[in-house]
N, C-alpha and C positions, 0 to 999 in steps of 0.2 A: 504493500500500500504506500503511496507515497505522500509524503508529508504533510503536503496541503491539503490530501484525501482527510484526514485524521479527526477526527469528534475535538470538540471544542468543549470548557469547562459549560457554559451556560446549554450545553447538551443533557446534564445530569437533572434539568430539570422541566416537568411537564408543561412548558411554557410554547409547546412547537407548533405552529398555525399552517404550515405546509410540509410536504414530506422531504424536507431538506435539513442538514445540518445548519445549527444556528452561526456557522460560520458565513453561509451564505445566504441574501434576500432572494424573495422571489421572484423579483423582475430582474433581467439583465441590463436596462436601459443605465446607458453611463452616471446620468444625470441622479441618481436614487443616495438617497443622505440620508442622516440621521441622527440630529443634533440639539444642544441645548444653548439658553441665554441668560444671564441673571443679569436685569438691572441693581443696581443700589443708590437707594436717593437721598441726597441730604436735603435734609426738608429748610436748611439758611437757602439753599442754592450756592452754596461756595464749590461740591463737588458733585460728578456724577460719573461713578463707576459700573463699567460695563463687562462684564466676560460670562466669553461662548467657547464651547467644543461641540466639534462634529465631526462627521465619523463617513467616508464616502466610499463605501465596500466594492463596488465595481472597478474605483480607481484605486483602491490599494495606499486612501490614503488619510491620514487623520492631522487633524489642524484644533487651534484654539489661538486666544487673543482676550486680553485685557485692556480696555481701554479708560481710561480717567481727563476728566474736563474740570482742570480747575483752572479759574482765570483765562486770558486767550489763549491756555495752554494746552496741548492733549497730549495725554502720556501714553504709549502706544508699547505692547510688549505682544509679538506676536509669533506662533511656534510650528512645524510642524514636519513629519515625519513618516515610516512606512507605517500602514494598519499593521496590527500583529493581532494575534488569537486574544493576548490579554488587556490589550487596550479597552474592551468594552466593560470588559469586568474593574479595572482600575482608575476609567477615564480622568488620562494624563499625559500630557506630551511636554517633554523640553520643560520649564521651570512652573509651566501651569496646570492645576490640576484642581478638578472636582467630584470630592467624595460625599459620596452619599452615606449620612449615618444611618438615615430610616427612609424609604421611600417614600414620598408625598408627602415628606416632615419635614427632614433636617439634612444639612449640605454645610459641608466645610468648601470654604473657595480661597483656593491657594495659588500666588505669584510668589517664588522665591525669588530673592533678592540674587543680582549680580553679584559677581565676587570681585568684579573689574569698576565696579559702578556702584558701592553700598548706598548711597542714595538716590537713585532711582528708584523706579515703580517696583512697589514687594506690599504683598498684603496675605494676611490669615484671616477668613471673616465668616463663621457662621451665620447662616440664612435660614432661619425658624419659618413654618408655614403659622399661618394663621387662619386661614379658611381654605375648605376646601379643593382641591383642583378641578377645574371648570373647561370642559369640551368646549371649542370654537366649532364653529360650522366647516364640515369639509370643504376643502378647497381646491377649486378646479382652474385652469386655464389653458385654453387653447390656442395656435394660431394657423389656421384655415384649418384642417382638419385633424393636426399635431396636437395630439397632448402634450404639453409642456411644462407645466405645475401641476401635482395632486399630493394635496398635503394634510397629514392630519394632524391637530394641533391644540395642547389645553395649557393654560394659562392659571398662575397663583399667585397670592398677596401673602406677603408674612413682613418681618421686620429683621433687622441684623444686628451682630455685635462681633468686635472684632477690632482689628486697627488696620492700616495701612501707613506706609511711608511712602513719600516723595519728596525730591529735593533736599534731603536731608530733614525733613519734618515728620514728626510721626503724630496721625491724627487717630484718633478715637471714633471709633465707627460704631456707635450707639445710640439707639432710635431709629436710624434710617430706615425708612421704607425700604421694603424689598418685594421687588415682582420679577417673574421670571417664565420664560417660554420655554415648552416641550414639544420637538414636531421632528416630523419624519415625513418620506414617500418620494417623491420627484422634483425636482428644480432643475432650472436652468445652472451648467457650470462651466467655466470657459472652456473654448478650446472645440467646440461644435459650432461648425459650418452649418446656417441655419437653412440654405438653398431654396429652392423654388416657393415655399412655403413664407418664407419670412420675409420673401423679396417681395410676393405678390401679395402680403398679410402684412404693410408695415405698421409697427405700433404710433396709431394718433394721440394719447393720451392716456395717463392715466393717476387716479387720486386714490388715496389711502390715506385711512386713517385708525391707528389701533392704539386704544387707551386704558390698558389694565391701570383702575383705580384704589387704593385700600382708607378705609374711613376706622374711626374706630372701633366698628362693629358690622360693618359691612365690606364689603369688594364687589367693585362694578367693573363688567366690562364690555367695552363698547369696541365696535371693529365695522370698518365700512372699506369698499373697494366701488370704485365706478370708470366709467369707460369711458370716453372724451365728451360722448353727448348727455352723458348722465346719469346711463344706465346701469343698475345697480349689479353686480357681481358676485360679495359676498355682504351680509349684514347682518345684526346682532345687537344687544343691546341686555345682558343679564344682570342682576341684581344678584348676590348672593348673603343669606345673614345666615350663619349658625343654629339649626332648630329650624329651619322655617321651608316650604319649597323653594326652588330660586324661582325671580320674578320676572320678567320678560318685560321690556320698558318698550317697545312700539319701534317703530323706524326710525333711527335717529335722525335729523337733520341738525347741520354743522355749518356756524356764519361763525368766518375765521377772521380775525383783523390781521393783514398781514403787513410785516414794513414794507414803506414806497422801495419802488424798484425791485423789490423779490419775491420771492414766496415764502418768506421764511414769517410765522404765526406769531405775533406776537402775544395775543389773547383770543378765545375762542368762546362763543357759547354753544352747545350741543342739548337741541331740545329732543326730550324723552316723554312719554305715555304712562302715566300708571293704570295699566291693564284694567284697575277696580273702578274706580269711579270717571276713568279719561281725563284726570286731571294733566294739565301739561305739565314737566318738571325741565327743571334746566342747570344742567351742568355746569358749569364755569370753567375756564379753563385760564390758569396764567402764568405764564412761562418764567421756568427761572432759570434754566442753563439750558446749552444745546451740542449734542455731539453728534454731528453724520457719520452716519456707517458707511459711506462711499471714504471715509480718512482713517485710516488707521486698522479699522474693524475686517477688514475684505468684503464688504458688501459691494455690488456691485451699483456705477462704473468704477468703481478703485481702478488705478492705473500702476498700482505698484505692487500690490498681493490680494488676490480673494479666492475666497474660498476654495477648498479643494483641487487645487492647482498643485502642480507637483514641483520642490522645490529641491528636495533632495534628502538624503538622510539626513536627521539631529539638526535641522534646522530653526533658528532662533533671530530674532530681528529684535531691537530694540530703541524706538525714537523717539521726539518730540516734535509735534508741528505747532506752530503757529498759527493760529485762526484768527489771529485778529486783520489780517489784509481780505476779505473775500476773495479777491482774483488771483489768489495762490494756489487757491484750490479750486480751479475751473468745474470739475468734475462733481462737487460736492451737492451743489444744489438739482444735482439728475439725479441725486438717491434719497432713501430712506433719511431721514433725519432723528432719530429720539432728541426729545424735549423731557425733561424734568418738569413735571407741574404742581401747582397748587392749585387744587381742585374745589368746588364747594357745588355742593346738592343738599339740597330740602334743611340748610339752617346747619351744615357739619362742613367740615374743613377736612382735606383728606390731602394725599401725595401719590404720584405715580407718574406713571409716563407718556407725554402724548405725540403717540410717533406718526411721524404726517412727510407723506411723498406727494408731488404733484408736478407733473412735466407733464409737460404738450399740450395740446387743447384740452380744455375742460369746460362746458358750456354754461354750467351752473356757476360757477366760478368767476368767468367772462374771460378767461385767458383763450386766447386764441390761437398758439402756438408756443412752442419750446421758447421762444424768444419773449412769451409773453411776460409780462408782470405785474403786480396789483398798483395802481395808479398815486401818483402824489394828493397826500392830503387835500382839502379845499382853504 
């Protein structure tokens, strides 16, 4: 038998959905992933730290990334290496890593420190759940007849404790809010020729907006996707409170203030439904720091690392950018952006993330094209 043939630990247990070893998934499509993200929010807005690992079995290759936003600054520590049989079990690569004490509980998230760089980015930071884990709606996308995304995806609220260093400063990571994403199935990864299909299907637009919220006693969350003319893709809108069913809050609609010249939000209001009596409720939304995932994180268009891209054995990247010029980072405002927010619904004050894309036309919006932007004040 040879080597790669061979049962894998997570074999021993009756976890198996198809008749293959849990070494391998069941689709062969390149693009098949399988990974995690934990926000951590400081509720001043002084920082806003990010790390994700994923895991992309067809390419044989596993990646992670920590990312931190304090000041115009981004601290960027990114890592990655071959898949091996014990990476799923360990989930760790290069100086980063994320252990699970309990599942759907408790997570240690660790950045070891340089030993060339003691103060740069290094963090040890437990992440407690506090309410339960919450299914997002499947998610599909197509482009002419190509499947391109199908994802399945759930979302949680809890809080942290722990420290972090940078710069030589060592901060105390206590209270923060903590929210964090669970997804797997298919995405787009570099390096596929998208041919006939993507040439004669090009992308017009598109708006996203996903806001896992935590309150004292509840977590909301709210997720929308639309299509240049408006049309709605994926949407959602759950209440969850401990003891209770979760509540379903109606369609959301989102009137975003954004600064002159860009897209980037500075405040939002998101109006929600209470399913009982139709009362309207309204979300608040007000930005206190921002880190795009197209800088630092490999979200795509990053021009420098993203995801699942093969970089070579024991690979480790270590930077700083500057965010304070916009036009340094041309690329940045064509991606995902998380925003740290300060939240407020029905008289409570909450923290969480409100992560908002929007390139190309969007009709609701009035943006016209990739070049669009929201208009100077009057």
């Amino acid at each position: 038998m040879a080597e790669d043939d061979r049962p894998v630990a997570l074999d021993e247990y009756p976890i198996h959905q198809v008749p293959l070893s849990m070494k391998h998934v069941a689709t062969s499509d390149r693009n098949a992933y399988d990974r995690c993200i934990f926000h951590l929010v400081d509720p001043t807005g002084e920082f806003l730290l990010i790390l994700g690992l994923g895991v992309y079995p067809n390419l044989g290759v596993v990646d992670a990334y920590a990312t931190l936003r304090v000041g115009d600054t981004l601290h960027a520590v990114r890592a990655s290496d071959a898949l091996s049989d014990e990476t799923r079990m360990e989930l760790s690569v290069g100086p980063l890593r994320i252990h699970v004490e309990r599942p759907l509980h408790d997570f240690v998230l660790s950045c070891a420190a340089d030993p060339d760089d003691p103060d740069g980015l290094s963090c040890e930071i437990h992440w407690s759940a506090d309410f339960p884990a919450l299914w997002e709606p499947h998610h599909l996308q197509r482009r002419g007849g190509r499947l391109t995304l199908e994802g399945r995806r759930f979302v949680q609220a809890g809080h942290c404790d722990g420290r972090l260093r940078v710069g030589g400063r060592d901060v105390d990571v206590r209270g923060w809010t903590g929210t964090r994403d669970r997804s797997w199935g298919v995405r787009p990864i570099p390096g596929e020729e998208g041919g006939r299909l993507a040439q004669e299907n090009p992308a017009e637009g598109f708006h996203w907006i996903w806001a896992p919220v935590r309150f004292a006693d509840r977590f909301l969350m709210v997720v929308l996707q639309e299509d240049a003319d408006g049309f709605r893709t994926l949407n959602d809108a759950t209440l969850v409170r401990p003891g209770h069913r979760d509540r379903q809050l109606g369609w959301p609609q989102a009137d975003i203030t954004y600064r002159p010249g860009t897209r980037h939000p500075e405040r939002a209001v998101v109006h929600l439904t209470d399913p009982v009596d139709r009362k309207p409720l309204e979300l608040g939304v007000e930005i206190l720091a921002s880190s795009p995932l197209a800088v630092g994180a490999g979200y795509p268009p990053a021009d420098d690392w993203q995801h699942g891209t093969w970089q070579g054995r024991d690979w480790t990247d270590r930077r700083a950018y500057d965010l304070s010029d916009p036009a340094a980072h041309p690329l940045a405002g064509y991606g995902v952006i998380d925003h740290a927010a300060r939240f407020t619904l029905d008289g409570q004050v909450g923290h969480g993330i409100f992560e908002h894309g929007s390139f190309g036309r969007h009709d609701p919006s009035g943006f016209t094209g990739f070049d669009s932007t929201a208009p100077a004040r009057p």
